[in-house]
C-alpha positions in Angstrom: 29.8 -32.8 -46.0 28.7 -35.3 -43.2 25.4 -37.3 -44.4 22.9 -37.8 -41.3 19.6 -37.6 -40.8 18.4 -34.1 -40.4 15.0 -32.0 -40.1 14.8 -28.9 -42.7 12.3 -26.1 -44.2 11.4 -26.7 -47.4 12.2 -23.2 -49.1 11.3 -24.1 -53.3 9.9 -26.6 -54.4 9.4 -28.4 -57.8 8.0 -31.4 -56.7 4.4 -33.1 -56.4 3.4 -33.4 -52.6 5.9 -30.7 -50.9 5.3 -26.8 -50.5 7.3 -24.4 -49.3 6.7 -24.0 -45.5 6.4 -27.9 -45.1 8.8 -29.7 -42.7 11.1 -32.9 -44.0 13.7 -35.3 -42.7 16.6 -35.9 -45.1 20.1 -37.3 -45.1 22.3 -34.9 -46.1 23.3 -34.0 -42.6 25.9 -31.2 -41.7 24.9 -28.3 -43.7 22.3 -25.3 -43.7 20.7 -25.9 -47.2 20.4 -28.9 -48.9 19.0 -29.5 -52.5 17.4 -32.8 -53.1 15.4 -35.0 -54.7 11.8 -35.7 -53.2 12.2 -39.5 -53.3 15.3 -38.7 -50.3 12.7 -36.5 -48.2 10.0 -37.8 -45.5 7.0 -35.0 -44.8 6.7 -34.9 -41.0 3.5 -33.2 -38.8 4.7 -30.6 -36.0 1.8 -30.8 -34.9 2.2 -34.8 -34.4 5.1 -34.4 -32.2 8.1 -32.0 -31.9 10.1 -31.8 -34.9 13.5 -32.5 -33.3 11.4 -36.2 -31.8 11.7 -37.1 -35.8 15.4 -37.3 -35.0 15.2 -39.3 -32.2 12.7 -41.0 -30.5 10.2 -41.6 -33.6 13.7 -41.2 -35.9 16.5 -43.5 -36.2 17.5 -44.4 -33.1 14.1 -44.7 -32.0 13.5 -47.5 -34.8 17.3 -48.7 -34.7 15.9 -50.2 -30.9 12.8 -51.3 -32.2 14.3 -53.3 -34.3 16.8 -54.5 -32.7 14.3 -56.1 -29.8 11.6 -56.7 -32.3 13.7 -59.0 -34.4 16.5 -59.7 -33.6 16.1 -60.2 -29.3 12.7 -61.7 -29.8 12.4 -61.3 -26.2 10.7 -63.8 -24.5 8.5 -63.4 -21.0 10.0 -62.7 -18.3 13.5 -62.3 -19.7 16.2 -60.3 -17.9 17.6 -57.4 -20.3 20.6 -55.8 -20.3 21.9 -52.2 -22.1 25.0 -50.7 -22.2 24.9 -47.1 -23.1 21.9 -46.8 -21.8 21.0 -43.1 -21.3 21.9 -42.3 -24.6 19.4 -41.8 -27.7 18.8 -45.5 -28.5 19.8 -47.4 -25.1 16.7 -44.7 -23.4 14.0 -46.0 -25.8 15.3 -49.6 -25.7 14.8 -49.7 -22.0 11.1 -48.3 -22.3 9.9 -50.7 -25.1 11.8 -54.0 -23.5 9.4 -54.1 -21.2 5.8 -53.8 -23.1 7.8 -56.5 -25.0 7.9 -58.9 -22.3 10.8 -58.4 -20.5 10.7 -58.6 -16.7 13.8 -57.3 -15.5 16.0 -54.3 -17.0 19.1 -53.2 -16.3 21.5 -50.5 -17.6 24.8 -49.0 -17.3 25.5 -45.4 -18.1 28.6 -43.2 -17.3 28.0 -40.8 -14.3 25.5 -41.5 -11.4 23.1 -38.8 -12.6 22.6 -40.7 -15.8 21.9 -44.1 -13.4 19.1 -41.8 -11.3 17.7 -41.0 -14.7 17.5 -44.1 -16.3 15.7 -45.6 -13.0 13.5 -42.4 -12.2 12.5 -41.5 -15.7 13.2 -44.1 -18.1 11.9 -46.8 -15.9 14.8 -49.2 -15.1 14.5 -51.5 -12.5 18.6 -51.4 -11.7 21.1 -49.5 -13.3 25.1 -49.1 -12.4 28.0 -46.2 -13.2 30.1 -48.6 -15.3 33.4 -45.6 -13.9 32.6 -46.9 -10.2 34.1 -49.9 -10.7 34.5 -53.4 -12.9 31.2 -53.8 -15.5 31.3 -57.6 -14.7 31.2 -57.1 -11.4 28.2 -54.5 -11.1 26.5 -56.4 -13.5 26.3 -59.4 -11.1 25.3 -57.6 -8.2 22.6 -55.8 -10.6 21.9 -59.3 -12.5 22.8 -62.2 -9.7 21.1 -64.9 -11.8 22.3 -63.6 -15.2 21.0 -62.2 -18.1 18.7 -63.1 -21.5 19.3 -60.3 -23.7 22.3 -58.0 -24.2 21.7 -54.7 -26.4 25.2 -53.6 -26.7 26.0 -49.8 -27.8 29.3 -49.5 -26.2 31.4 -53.1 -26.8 34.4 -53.6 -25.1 34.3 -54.2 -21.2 30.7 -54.1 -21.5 30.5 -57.0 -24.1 32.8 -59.1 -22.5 31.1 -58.8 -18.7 27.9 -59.3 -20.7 29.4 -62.9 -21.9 30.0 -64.0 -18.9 26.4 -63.3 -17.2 24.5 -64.9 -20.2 22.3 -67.6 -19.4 21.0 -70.7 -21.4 20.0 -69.1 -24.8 20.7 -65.8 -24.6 21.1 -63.3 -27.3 23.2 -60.4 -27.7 22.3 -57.7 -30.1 25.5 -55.7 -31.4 24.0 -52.0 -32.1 27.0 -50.1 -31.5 30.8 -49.7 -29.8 31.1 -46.3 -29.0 33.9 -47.2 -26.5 36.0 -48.5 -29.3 35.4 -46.0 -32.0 38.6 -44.0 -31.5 41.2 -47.0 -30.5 44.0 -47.6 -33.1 43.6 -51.5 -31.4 40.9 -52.6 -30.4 41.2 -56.0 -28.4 38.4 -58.8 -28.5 36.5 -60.8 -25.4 38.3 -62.8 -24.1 35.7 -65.5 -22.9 33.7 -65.8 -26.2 33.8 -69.9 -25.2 31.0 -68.9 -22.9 28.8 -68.6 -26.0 29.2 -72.0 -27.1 28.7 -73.3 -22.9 25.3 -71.2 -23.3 24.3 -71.8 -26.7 23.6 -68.1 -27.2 23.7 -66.2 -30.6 25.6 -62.9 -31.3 23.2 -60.7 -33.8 24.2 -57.7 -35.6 21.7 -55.6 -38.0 21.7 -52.6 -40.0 18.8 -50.7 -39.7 18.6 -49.6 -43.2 18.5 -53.4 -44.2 15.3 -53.9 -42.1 12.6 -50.7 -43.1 9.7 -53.1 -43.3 9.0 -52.9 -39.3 8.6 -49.0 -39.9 5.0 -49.4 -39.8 4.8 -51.1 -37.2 7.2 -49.1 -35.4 5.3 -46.2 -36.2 2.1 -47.9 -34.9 3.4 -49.3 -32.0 6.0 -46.3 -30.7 4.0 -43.7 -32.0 0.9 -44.5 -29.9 2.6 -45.2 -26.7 4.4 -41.6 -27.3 1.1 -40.0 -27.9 -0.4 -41.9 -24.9 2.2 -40.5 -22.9 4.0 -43.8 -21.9 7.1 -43.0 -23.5 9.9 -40.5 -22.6 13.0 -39.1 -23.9 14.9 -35.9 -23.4 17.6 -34.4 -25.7 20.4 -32.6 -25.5 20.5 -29.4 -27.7 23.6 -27.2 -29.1 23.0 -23.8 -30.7 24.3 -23.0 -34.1 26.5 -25.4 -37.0 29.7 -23.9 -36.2 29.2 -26.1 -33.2 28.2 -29.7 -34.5 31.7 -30.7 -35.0 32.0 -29.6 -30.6 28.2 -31.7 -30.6 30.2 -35.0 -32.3 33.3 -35.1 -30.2 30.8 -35.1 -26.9 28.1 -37.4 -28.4 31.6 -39.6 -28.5 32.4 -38.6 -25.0 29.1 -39.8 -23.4 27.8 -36.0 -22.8 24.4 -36.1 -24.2 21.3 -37.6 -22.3 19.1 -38.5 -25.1 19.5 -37.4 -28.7 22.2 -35.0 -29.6 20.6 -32.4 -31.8 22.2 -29.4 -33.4 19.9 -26.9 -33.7 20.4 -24.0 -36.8 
């Protein structure tokens, strides 16, 4: 079986704290029924939020961005911030809590020009690009002319090494992800990685997992702005498990707007 997050219906139960009827996140991914032990289940409130939003937006790659800006871009004031992959599950929510962050300029790159309208009429963007229309280091320029603090990388590749050459004095890139290298048997490096020394900017890479003491304040923070109505996100839903593997290959293709759910 695949291991992922997923949300499920608790059916029996021999444990303190969970009934029958009650909703819970787990990890055991592809499959329609799951036995586990209560310590690898999380209770969630539909009545909080919609259930499939514990998958995204107040799930993993809701908290993978929080993180990822929280610690690791400590954004600073006025900084300009640049995502690749930015319509997707994580890149959507970085964009939105950048800027209650600090950051005074964002900017993202997604793969088709309804994406870019998107992530500038819905997710708030103040400049976004179609990285197919032409060269990333080239768009990122015109979109960026005086450069770039903060790099949140999901996709690597051309998008790392334009993002190299924009950074300015101290920047910091924040590796998430390179979905645009997953599938290559060779996968070839920047080539201007001097640039880093000539700024003095850091490359940063996390796991998630390794940082679960900001889920309160993720919770606190995200939650709220969520409830308040200041935070967006949209998914994109497939019908049935015979269909997740179909789900996968397009999450890899760049399909999805949003979270990819798989819905049973």
């Amino acid at each position: 079986m695949m291991d992922g997050p997923a949300i499920g219906r608790v059916l029996v139960s021999n444990a303190e704290g969970f009934a029958p009827g009650d909703y819970v996140v787990h990890v055991l991914g592809w499959r329609d029924h799951a036995v586990l032990d209560a310590a690898g289940a999380q209770k969630v409130d539909p009545n909080l939020a919609p259930l499939t939003a514990y998958l995204g937006v107040l799930g993993v790659p809701g908290l993978t961005a929080y993180i990822g800006l929280e610690r690791f871009a400590k954004i600073k004031e006025g900084d300009t911030v640049f995502v690749s992959g930015a319509a997707g599950a994580i890149g959507t929510q970085v964009g939105q809590i950048a800027r209650p962050k600090g950051a005074g300029r964002v900017i993202g790159s997604a793969g088709s020009d309804e994406k870019v309208k998107l992530l500038i009429e819905e997710y708030g963007y103040d400049a976004a690009f179609n990285y197919k229309n032409g060269p990333v280091a080239e768009q990122l320029a015109k979109a960026a002319p005086d450069g770039i603090d903060v790099f949140f990388d999901n996709v690597g590749g051309e998008h790392l090494e334009a993002a190299i050459g924009a950074l300015r004095l101290h920047a910091r890139i924040v590796l998430c992800g390179m979905v645009s290298q997953y599938n290559d048997e060779k996968v070839v490096g920047p080539r201007n990685l001097w640039n880093l020394s000539v700024t003095r900017s850091d490359i940063l890479a996390f796991m998630f997992s390794e940082e679960l003491d900001l889920q309160p304040d993720f919770v606190r923070e995200v939650g709220g702005w969520l409830a308040e109505g200041k935070l967006r996100y949209r998914e994109t839903v497939r019908e049935g498990l015979d269909g997740t593997l179909d789900a996968f290959l397009a999450l890899m293709r760049g399909e999805n707007v949003g979270k990819m759910i798989v819905k049973l």
